[in-house]
C-alpha positions in Angstrom: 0.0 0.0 0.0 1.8 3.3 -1.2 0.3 5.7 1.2 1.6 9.5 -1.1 -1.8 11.6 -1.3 -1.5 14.2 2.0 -5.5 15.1 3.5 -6.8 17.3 5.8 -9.4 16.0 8.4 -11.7 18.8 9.5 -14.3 19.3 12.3 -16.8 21.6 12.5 -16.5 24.0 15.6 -18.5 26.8 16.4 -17.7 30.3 17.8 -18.9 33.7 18.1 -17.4 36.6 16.3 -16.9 40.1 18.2 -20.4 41.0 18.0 -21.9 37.4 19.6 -23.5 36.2 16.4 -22.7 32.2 16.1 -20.0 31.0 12.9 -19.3 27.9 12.0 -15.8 27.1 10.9 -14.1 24.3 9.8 -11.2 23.1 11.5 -8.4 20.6 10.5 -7.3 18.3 13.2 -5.3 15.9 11.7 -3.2 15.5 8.3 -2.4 11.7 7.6 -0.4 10.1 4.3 -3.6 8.4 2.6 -4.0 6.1 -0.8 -7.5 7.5 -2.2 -9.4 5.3 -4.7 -12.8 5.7 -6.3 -15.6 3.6 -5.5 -18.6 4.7 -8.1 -20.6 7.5 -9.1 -24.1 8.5 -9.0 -26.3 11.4 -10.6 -30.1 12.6 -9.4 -32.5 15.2 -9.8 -33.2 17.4 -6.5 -35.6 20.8 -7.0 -35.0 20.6 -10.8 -31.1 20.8 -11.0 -28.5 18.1 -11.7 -26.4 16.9 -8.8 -23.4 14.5 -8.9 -21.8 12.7 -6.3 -18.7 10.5 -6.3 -17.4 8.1 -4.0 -14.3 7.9 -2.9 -12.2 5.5 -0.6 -9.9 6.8 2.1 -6.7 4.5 3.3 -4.5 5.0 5.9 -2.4 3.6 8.3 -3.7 3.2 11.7 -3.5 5.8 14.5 -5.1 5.7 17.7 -4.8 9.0 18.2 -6.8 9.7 14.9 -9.2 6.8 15.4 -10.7 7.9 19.1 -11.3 11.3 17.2 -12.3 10.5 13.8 -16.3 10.9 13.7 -18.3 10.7 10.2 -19.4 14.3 11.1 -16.0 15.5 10.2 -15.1 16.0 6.4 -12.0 15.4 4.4 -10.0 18.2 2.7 -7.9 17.1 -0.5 -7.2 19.2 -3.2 -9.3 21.6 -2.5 -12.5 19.7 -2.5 -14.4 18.7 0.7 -15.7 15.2 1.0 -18.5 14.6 3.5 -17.5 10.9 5.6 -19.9 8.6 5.0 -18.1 5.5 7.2 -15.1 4.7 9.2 -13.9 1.3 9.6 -10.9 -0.3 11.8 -10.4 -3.3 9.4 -11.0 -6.3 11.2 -10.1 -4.2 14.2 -6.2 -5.4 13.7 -6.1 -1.8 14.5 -3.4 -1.6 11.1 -5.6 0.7 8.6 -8.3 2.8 8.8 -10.8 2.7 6.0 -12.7 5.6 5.2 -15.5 6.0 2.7 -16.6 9.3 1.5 -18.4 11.5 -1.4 -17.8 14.3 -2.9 -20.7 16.2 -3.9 -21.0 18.8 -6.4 -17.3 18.5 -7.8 -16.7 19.5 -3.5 -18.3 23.1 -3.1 -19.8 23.9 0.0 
């Protein structure tokens, strides 16, 4: 397993700006070595426009530290596109790689 594509995991956190009103902002906790494959690819119709997603699969080595933070409400950054986790899987719980499924939706604007 060649392990060369660099991501950014991200959680969302929320503060307050100076005047109190709530943001949300998207912060990257972790950067792991990852080998990134694609799964499949689906299109459907929502509110009369076209929308695309593609699945992608996340591989990296195992980290414990990572793994008792990694949620599927956090997101992947690579390249500049944001891909929403859709699973997180300790293979066999050998506790050697982390498998991460995710899609990219919309070519990854949000």
């Amino acid at each position: 397993m060649a392990y060369t594509k660099k991501i950014e995991l991200q959680s969302l956190t929320e503060t307050q700006d100076a005047i109190g009103n709530d943001k949300e902002t998207w912060t990257t906790l972790f950067n792991p070595w990852t080998e990134i494959t694609t799964a499949k690819s689906q299109e459907y119709y929502a509110a009369a426009q076209v929308n695309s997603e593609q699945d992608y699969v996340f591989k990296m080595r195992y980290s414990r530290t990572i793994a008792d933070k990694l949620t599927s409400e956090m997101r992947i950054l690579y390249n500049g596109r944001h891909y929403d986790i859709k699973s997180i899987d300790d293979v066999n719980e050998q506790h050697r790689q982390i498998v991460m499924r995710a899609v990219l939706k919309n070519k990854g604007v949000r």
